[in-house]
PDB file of N, CA, C and O in Angstrom:
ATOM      1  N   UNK A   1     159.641 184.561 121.156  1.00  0.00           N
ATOM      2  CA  UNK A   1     159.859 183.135 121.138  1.00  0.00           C
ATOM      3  C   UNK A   1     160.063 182.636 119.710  1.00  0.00           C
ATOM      4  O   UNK A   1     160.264 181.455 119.428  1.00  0.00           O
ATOM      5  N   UNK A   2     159.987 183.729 118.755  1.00  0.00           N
ATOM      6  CA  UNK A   2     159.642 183.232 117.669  1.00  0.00           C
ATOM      7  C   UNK A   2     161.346 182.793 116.774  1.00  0.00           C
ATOM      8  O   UNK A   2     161.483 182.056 115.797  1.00  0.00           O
ATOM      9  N   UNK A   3     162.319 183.476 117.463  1.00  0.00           N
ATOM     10  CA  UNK A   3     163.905 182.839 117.418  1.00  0.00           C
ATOM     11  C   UNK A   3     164.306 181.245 118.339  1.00  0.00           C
ATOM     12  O   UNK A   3     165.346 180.587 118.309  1.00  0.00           O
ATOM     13  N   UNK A   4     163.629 181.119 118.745  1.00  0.00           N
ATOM     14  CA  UNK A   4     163.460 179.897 119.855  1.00  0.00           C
ATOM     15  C   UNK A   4     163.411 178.512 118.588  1.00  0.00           C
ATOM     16  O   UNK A   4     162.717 178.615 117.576  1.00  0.00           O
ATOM     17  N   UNK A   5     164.313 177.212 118.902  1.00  0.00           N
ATOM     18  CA  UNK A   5     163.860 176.382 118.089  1.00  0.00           C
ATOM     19  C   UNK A   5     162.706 175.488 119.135  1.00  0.00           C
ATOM     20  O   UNK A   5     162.558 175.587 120.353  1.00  0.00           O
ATOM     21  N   UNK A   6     161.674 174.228 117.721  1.00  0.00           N
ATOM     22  CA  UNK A   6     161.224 173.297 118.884  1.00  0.00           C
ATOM     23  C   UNK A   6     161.203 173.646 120.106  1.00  0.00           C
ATOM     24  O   UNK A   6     160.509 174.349 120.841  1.00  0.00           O
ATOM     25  N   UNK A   7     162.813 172.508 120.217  1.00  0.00           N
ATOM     26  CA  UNK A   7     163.260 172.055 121.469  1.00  0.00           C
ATOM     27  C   UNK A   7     163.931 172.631 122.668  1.00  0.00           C
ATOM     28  O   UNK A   7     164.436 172.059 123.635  1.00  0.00           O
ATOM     29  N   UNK A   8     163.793 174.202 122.312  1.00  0.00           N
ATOM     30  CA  UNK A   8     164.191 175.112 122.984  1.00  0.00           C
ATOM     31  C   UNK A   8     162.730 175.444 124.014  1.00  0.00           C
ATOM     32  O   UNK A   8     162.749 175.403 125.244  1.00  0.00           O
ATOM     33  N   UNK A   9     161.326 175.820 123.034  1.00  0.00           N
ATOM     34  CA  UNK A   9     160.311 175.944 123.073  1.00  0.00           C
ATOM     35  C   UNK A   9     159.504 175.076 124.147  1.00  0.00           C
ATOM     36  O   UNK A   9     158.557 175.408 124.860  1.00  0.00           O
ATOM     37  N   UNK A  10     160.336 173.577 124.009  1.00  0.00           N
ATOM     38  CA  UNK A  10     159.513 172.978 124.945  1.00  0.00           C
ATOM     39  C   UNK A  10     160.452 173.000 126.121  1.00  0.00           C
ATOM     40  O   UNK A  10     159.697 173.117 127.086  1.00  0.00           O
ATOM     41  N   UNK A  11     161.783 172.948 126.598  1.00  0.00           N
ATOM     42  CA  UNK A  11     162.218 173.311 127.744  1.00  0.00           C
ATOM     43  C   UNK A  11     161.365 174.519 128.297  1.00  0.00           C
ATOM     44  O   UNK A  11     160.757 174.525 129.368  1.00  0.00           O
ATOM     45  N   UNK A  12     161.424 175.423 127.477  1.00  0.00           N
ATOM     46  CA  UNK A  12     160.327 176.478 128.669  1.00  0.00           C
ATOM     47  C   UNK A  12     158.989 176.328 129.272  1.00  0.00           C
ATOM     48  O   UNK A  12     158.417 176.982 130.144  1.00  0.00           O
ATOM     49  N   UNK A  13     158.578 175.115 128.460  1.00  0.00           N
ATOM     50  CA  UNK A  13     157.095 174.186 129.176  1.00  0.00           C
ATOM     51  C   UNK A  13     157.420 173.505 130.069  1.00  0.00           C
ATOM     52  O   UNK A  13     156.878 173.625 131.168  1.00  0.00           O
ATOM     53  N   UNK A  14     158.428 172.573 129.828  1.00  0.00           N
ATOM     54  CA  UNK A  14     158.639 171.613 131.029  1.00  0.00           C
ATOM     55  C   UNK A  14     159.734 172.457 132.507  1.00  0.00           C
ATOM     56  O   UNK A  14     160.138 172.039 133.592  1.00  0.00           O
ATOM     57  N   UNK A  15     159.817 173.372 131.995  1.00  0.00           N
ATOM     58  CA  UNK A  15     160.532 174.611 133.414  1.00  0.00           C
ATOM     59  C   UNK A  15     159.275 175.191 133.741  1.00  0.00           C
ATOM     60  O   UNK A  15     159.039 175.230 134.948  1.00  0.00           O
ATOM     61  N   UNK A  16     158.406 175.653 132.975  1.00  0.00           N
ATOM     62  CA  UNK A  16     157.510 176.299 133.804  1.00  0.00           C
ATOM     63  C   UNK A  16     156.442 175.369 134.029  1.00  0.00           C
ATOM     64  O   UNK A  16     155.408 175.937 134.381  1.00  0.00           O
ATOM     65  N   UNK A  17     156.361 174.132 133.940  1.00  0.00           N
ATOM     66  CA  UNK A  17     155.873 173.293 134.636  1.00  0.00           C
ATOM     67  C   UNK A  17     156.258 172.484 136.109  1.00  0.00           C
ATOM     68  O   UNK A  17     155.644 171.536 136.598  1.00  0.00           O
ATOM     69  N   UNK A  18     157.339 173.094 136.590  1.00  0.00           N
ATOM     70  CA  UNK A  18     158.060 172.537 137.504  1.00  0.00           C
ATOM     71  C   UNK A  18     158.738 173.013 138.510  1.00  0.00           C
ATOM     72  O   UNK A  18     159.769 173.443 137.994  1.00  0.00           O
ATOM     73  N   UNK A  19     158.808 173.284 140.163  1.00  0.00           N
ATOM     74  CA  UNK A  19     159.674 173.985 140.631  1.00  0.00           C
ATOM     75  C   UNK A  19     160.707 173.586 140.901  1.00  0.00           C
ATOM     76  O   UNK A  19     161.016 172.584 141.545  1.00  0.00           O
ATOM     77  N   UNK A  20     161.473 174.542 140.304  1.00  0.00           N
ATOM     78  CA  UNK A  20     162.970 174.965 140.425  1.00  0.00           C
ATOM     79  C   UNK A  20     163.242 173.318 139.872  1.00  0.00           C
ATOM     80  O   UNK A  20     163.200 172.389 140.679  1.00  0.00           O
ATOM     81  N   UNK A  21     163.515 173.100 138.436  1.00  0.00           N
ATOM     82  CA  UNK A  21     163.678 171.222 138.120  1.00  0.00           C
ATOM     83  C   UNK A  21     164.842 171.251 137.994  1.00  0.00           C
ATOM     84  O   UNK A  21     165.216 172.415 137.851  1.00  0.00           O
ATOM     85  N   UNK A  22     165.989 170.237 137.962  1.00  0.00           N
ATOM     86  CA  UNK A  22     167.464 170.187 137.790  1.00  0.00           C
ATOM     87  C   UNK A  22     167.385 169.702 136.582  1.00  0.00           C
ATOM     88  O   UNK A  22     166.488 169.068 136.025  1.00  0.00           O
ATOM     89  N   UNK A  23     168.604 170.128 136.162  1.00  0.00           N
ATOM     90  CA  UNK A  23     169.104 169.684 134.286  1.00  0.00           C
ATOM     91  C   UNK A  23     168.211 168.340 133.919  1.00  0.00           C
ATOM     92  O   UNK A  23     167.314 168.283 133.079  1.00  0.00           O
ATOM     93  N   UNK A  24     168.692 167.277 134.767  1.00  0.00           N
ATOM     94  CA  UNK A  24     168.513 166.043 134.966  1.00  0.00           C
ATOM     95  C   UNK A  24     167.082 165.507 134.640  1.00  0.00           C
ATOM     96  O   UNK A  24     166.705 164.795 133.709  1.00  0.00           O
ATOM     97  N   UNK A  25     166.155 166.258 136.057  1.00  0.00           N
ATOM     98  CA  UNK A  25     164.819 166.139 135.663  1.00  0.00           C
ATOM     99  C   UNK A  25     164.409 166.924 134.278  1.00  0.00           C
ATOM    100  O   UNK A  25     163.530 166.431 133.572  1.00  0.00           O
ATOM    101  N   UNK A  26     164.904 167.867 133.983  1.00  0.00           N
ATOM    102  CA  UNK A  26     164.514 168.148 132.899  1.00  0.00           C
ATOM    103  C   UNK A  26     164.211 167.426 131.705  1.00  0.00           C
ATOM    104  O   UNK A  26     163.213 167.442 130.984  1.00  0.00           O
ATOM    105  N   UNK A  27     165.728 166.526 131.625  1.00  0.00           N
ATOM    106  CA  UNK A  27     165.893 165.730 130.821  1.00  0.00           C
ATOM    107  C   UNK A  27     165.282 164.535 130.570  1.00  0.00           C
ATOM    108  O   UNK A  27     165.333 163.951 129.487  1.00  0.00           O
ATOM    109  N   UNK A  28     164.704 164.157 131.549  1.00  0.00           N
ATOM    110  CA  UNK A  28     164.495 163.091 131.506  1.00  0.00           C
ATOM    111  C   UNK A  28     162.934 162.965 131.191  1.00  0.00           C
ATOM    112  O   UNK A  28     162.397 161.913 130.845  1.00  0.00           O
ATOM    113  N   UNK A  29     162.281 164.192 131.363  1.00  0.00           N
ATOM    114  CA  UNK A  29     160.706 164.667 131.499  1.00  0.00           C
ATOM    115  C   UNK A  29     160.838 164.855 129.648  1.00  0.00           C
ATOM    116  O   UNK A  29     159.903 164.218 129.162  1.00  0.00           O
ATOM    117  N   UNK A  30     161.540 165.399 128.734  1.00  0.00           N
ATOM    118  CA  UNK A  30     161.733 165.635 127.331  1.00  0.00           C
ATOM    119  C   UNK A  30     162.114 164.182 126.715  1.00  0.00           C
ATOM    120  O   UNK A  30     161.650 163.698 125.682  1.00  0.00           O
ATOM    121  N   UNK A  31     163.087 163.587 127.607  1.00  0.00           N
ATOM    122  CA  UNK A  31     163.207 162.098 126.638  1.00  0.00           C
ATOM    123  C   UNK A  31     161.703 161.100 126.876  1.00  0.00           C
ATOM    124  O   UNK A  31     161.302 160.441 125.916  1.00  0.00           O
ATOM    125  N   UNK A  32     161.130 161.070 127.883  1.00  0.00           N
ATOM    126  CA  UNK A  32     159.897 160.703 127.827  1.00  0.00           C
ATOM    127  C   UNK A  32     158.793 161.017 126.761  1.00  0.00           C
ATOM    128  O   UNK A  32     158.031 160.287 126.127  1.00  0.00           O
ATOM    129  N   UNK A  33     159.016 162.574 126.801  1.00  0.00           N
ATOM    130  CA  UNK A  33     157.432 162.968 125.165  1.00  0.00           C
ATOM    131  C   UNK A  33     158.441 162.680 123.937  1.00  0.00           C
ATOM    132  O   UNK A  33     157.919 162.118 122.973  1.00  0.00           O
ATOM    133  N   UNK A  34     159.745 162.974 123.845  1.00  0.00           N
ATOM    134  CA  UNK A  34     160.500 162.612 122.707  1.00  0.00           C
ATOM    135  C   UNK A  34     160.416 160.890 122.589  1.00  0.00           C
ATOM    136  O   UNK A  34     160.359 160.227 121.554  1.00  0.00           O
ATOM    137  N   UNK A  35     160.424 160.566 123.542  1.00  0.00           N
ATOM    138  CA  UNK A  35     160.597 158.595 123.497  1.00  0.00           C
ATOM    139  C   UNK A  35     162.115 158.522 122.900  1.00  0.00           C
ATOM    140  O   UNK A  35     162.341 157.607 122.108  1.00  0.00           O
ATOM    141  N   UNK A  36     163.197 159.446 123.234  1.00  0.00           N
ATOM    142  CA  UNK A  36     164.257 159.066 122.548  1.00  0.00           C
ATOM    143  C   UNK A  36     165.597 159.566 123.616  1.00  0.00           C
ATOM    144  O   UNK A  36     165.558 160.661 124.176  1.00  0.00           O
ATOM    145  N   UNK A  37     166.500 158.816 123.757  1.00  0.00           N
ATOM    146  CA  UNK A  37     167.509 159.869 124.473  1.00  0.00           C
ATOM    147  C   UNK A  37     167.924 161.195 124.738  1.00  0.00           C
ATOM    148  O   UNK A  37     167.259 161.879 123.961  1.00  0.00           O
ATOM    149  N   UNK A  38     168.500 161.781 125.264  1.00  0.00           N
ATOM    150  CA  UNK A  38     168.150 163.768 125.464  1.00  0.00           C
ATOM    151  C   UNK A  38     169.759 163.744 125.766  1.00  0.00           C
ATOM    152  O   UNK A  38     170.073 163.694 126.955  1.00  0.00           O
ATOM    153  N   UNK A  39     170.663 163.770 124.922  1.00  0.00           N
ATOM    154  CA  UNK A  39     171.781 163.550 125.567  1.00  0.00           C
ATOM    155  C   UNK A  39     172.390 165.285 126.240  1.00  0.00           C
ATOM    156  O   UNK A  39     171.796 166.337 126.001  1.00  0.00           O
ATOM    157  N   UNK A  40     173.278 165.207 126.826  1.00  0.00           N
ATOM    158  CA  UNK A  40     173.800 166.122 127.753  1.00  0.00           C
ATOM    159  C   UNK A  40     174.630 167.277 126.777  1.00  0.00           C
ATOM    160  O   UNK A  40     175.027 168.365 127.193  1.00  0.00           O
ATOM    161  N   UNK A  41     174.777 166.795 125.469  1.00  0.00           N
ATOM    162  CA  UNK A  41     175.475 167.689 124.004  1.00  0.00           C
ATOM    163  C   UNK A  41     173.957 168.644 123.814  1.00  0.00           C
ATOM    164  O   UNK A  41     174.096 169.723 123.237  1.00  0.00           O
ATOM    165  N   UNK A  42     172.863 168.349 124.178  1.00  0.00           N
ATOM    166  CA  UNK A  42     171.788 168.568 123.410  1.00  0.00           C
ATOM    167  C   UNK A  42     171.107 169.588 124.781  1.00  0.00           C
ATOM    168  O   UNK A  42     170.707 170.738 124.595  1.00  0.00           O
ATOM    169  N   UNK A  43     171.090 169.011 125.899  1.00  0.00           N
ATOM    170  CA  UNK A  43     170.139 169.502 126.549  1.00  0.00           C
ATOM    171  C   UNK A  43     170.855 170.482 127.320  1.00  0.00           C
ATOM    172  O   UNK A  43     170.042 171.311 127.729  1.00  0.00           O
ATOM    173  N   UNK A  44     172.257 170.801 127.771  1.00  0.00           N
ATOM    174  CA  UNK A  44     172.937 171.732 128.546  1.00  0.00           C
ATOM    175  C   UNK A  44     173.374 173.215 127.608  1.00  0.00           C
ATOM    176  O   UNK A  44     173.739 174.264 128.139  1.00  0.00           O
ATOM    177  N   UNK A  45     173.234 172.995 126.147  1.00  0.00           N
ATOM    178  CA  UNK A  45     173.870 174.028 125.982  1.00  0.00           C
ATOM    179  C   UNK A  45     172.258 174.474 125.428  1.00  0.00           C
ATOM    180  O   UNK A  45     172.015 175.665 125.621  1.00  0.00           O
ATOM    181  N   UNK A  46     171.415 173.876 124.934  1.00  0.00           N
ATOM    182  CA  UNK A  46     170.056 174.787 124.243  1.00  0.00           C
ATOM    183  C   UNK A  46     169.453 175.064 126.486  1.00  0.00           C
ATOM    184  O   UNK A  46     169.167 176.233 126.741  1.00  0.00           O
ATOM    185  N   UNK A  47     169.410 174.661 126.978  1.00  0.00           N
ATOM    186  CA  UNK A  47     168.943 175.376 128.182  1.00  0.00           C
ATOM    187  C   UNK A  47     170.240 176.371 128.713  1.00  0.00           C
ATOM    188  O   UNK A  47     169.886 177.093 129.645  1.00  0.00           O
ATOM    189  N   UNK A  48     171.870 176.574 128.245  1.00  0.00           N
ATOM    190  CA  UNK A  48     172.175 178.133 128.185  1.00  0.00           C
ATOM    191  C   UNK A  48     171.843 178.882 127.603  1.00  0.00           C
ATOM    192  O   UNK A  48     172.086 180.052 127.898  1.00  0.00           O
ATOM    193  N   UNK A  49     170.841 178.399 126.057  1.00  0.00           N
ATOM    194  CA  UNK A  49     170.428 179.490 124.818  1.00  0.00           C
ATOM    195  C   UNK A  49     169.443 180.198 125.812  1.00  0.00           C
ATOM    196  O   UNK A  49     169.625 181.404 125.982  1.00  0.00           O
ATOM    197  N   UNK A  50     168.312 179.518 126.557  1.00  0.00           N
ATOM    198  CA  UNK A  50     167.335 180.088 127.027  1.00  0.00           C
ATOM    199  C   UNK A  50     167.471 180.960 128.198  1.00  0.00           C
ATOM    200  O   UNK A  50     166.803 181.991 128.282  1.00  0.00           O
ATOM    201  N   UNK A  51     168.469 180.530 129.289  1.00  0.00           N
ATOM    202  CA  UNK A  51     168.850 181.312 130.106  1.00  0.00           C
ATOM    203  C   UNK A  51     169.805 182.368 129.236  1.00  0.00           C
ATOM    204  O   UNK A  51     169.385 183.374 129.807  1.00  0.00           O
ATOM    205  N   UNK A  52     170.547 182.771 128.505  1.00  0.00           N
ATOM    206  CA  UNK A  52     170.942 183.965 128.079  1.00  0.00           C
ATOM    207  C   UNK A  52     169.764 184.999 126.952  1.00  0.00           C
ATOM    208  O   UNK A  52     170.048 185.977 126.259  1.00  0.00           O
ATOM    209  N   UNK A  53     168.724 184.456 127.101  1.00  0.00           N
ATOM    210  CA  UNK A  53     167.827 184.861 126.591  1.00  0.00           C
ATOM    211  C   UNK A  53     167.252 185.684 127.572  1.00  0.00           C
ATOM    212  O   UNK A  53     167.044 186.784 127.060  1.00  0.00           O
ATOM    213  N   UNK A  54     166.922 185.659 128.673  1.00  0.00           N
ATOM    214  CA  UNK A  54     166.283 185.811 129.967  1.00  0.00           C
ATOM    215  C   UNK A  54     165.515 185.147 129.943  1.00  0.00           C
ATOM    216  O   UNK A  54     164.817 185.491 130.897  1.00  0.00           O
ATOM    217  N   UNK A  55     164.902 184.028 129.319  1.00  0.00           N
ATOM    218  CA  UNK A  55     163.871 183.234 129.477  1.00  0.00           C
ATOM    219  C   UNK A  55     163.792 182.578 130.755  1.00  0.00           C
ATOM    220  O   UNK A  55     162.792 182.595 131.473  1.00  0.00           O
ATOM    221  N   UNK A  56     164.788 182.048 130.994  1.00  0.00           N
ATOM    222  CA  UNK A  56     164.704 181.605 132.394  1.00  0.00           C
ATOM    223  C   UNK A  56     166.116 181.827 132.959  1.00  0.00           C
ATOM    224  O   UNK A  56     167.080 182.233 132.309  1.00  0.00           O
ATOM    225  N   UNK A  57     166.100 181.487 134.334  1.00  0.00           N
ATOM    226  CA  UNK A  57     167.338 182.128 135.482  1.00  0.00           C
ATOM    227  C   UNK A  57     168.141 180.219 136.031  1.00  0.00           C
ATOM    228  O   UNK A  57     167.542 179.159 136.213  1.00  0.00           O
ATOM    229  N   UNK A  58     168.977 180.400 136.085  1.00  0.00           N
ATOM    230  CA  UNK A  58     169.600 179.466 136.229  1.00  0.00           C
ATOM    231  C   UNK A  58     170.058 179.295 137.870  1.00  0.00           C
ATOM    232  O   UNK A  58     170.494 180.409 138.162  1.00  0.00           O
ATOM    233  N   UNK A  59     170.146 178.543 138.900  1.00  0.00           N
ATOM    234  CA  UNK A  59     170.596 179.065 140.387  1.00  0.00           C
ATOM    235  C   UNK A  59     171.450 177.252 140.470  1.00  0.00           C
ATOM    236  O   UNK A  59     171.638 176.318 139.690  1.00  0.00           O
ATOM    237  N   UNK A  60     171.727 177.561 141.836  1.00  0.00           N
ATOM    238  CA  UNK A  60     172.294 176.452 141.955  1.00  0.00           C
ATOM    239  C   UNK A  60     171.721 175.527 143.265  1.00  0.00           C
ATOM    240  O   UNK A  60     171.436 176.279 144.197  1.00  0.00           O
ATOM    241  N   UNK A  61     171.532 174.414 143.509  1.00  0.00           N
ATOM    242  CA  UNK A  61     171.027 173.647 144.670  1.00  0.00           C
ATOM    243  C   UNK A  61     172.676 172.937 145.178  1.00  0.00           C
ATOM    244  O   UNK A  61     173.038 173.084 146.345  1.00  0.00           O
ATOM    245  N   UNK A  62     173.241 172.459 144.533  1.00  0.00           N
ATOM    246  CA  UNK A  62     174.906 171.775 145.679  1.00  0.00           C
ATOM    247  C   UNK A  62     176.197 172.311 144.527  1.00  0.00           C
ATOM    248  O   UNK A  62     175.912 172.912 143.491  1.00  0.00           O
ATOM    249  N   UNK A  63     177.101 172.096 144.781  1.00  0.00           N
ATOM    250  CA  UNK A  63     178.218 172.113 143.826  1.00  0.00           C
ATOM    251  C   UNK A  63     177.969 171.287 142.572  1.00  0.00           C
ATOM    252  O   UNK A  63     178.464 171.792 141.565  1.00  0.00           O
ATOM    253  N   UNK A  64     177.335 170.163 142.392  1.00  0.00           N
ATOM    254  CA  UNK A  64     176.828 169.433 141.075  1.00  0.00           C
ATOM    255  C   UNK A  64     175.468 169.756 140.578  1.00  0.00           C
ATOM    256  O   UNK A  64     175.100 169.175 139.557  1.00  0.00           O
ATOM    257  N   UNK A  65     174.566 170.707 141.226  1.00  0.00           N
ATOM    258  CA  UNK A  65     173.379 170.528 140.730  1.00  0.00           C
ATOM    259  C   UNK A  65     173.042 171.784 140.364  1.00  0.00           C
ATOM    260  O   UNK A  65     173.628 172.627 141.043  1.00  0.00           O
ATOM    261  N   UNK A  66     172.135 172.329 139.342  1.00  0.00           N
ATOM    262  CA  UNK A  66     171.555 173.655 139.097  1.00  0.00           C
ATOM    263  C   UNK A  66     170.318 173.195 139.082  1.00  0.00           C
ATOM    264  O   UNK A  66     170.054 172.029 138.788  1.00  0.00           O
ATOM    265  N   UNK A  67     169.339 174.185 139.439  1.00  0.00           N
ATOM    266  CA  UNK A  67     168.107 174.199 139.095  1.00  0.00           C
ATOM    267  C   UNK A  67     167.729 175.596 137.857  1.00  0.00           C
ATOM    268  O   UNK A  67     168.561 176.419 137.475  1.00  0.00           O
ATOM    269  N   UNK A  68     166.738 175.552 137.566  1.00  0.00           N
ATOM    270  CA  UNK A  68     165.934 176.035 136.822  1.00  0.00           C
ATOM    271  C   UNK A  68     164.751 177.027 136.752  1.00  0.00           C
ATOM    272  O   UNK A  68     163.758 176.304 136.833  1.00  0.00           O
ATOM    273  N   UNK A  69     164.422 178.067 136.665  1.00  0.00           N
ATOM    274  CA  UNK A  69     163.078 178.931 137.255  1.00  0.00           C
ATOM    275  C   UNK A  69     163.139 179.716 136.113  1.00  0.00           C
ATOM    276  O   UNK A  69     164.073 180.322 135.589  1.00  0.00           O
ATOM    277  N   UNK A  70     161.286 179.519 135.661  1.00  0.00           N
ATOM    278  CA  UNK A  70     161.125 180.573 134.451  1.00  0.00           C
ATOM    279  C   UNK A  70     160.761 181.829 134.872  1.00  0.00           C
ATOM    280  O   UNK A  70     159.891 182.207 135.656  1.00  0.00           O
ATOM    281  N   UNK A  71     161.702 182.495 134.115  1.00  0.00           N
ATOM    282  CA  UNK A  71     161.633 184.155 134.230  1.00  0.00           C
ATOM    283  C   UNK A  71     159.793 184.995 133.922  1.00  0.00           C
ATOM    284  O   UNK A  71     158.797 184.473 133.420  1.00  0.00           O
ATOM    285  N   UNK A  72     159.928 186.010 134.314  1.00  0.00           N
ATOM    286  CA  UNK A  72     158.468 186.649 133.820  1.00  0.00           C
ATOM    287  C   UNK A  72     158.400 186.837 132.822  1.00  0.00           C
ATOM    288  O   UNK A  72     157.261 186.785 132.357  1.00  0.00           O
ATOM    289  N   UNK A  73     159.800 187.242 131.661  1.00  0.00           N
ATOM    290  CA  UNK A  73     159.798 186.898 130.432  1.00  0.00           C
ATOM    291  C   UNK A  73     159.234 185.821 129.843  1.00  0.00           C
ATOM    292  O   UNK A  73     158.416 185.893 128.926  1.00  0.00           O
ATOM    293  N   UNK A  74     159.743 184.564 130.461  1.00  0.00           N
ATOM    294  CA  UNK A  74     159.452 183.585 129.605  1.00  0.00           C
ATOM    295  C   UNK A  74     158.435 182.983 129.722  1.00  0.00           C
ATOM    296  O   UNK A  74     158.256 182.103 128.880  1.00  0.00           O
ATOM    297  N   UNK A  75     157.572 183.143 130.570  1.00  0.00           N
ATOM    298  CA  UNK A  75     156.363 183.514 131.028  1.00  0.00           C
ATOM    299  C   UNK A  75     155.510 184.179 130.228  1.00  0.00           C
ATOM    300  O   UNK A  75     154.338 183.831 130.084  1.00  0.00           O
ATOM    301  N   UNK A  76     156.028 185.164 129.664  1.00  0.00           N
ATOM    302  CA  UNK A  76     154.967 186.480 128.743  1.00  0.00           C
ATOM    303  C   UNK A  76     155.304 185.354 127.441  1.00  0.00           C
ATOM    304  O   UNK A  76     154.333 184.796 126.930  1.00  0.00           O
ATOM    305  N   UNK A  77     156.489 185.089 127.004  1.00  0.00           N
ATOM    306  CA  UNK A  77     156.742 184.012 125.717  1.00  0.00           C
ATOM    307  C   UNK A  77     155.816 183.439 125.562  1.00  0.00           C
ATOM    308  O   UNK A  77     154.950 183.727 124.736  1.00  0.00           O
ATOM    309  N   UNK A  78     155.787 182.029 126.708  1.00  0.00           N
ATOM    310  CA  UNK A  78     154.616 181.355 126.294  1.00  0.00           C
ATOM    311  C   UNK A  78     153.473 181.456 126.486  1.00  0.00           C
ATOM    312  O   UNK A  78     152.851 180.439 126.179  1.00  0.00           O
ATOM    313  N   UNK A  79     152.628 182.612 127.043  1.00  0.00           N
ATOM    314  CA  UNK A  79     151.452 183.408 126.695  1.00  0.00           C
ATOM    315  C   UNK A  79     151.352 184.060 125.563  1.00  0.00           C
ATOM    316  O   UNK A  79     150.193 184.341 125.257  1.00  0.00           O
ATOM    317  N   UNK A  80     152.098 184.366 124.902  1.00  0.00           N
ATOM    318  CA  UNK A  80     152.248 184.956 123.814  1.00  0.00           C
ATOM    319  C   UNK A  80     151.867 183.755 122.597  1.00  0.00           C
ATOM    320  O   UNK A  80     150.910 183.636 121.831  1.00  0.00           O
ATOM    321  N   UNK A  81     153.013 183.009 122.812  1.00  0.00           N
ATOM    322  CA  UNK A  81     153.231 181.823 121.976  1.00  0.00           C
ATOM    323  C   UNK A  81     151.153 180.794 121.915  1.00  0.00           C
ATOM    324  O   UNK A  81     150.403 180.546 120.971  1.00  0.00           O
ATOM    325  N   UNK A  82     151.081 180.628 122.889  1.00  0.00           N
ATOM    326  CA  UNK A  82     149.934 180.086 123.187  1.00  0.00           C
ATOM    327  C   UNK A  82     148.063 181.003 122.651  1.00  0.00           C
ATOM    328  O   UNK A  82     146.919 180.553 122.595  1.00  0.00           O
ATOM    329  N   UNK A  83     148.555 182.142 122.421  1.00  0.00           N
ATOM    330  CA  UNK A  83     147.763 183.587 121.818  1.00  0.00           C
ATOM    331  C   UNK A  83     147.717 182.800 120.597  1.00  0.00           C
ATOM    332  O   UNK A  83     146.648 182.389 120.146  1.00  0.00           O
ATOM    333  N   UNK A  84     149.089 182.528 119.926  1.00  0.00           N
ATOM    334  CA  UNK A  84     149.202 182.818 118.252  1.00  0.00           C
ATOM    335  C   UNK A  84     148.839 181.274 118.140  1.00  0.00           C
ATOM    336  O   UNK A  84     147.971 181.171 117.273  1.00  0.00           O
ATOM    337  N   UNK A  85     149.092 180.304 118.559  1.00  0.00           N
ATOM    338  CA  UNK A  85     148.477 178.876 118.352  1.00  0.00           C
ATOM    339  C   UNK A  85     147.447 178.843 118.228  1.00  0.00           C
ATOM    340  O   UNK A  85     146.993 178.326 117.207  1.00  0.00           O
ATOM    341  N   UNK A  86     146.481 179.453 119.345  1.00  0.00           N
ATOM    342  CA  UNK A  86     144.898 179.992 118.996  1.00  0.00           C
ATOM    343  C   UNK A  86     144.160 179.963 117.952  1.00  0.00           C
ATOM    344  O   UNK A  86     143.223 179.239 117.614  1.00  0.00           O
ATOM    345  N   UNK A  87     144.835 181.076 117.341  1.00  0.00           N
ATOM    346  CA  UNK A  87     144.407 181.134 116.040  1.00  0.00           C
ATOM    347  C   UNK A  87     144.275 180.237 115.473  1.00  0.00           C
ATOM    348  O   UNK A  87     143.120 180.051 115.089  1.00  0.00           O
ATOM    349  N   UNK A  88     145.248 179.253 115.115  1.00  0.00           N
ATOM    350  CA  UNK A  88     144.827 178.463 113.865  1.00  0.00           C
ATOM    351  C   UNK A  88     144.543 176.998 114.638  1.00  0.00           C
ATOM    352  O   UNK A  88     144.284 176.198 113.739  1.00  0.00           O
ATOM    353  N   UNK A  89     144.485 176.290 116.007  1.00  0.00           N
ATOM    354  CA  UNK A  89     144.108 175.594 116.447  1.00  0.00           C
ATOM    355  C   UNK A  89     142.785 175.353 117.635  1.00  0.00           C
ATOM    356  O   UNK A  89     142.984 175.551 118.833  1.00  0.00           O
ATOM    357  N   UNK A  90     141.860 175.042 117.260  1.00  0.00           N
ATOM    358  CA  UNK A  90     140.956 175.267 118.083  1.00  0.00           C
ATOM    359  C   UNK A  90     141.006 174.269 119.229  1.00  0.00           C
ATOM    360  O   UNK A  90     141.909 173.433 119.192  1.00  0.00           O
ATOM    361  N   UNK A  91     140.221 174.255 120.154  1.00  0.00           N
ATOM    362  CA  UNK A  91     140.110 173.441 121.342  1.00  0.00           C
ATOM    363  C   UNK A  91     138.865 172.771 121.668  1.00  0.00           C
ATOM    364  O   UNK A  91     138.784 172.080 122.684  1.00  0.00           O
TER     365      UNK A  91
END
């Protein structure tokens, strides 16, 4: 995860917080903690970075809609990722 930017980083929270979410919901769940627009330049091509990553699998629900599902990879990522935060942040 450690090639991953941010905002790459947190799409794989808000996917593996969610079943199977569409672009849309995605987006709209990131412009909320961002408090700022998520435009469609920004959020369609960093969620192809992650699906050609294997981070997550991309499927489709109609001819306009895709959904979203995090891989077991990206899964081990942010267990991983969440290990090394540990360290220097306590709870």
């Amino acid at each position: 995860m450690h090639d991953l930017t941010g905002f790459q980083r947190d799409l794989l929270y808000v996917i593996n917080g969610f079943d199977q979410p569409s672009g849309q919901s995605i987006g709209e769940e990131l412009q909320e903690y961002y408090e700022t627009e998520i435009n469609h330049g920004r959020l369609y091509p960093n969620l192809d970075t992650v699906v050609n990553k294997d981070l997550v699998e991309k499927g489709q629900l109609d001819r306009r809609t895709n959904y979203y599902t995090i891989t077991e990879a990206g899964e081990e990522a942010i267990q991983e990722r969440r290990q090394w935060e540990e360290q220097y942040v306590e709870m």
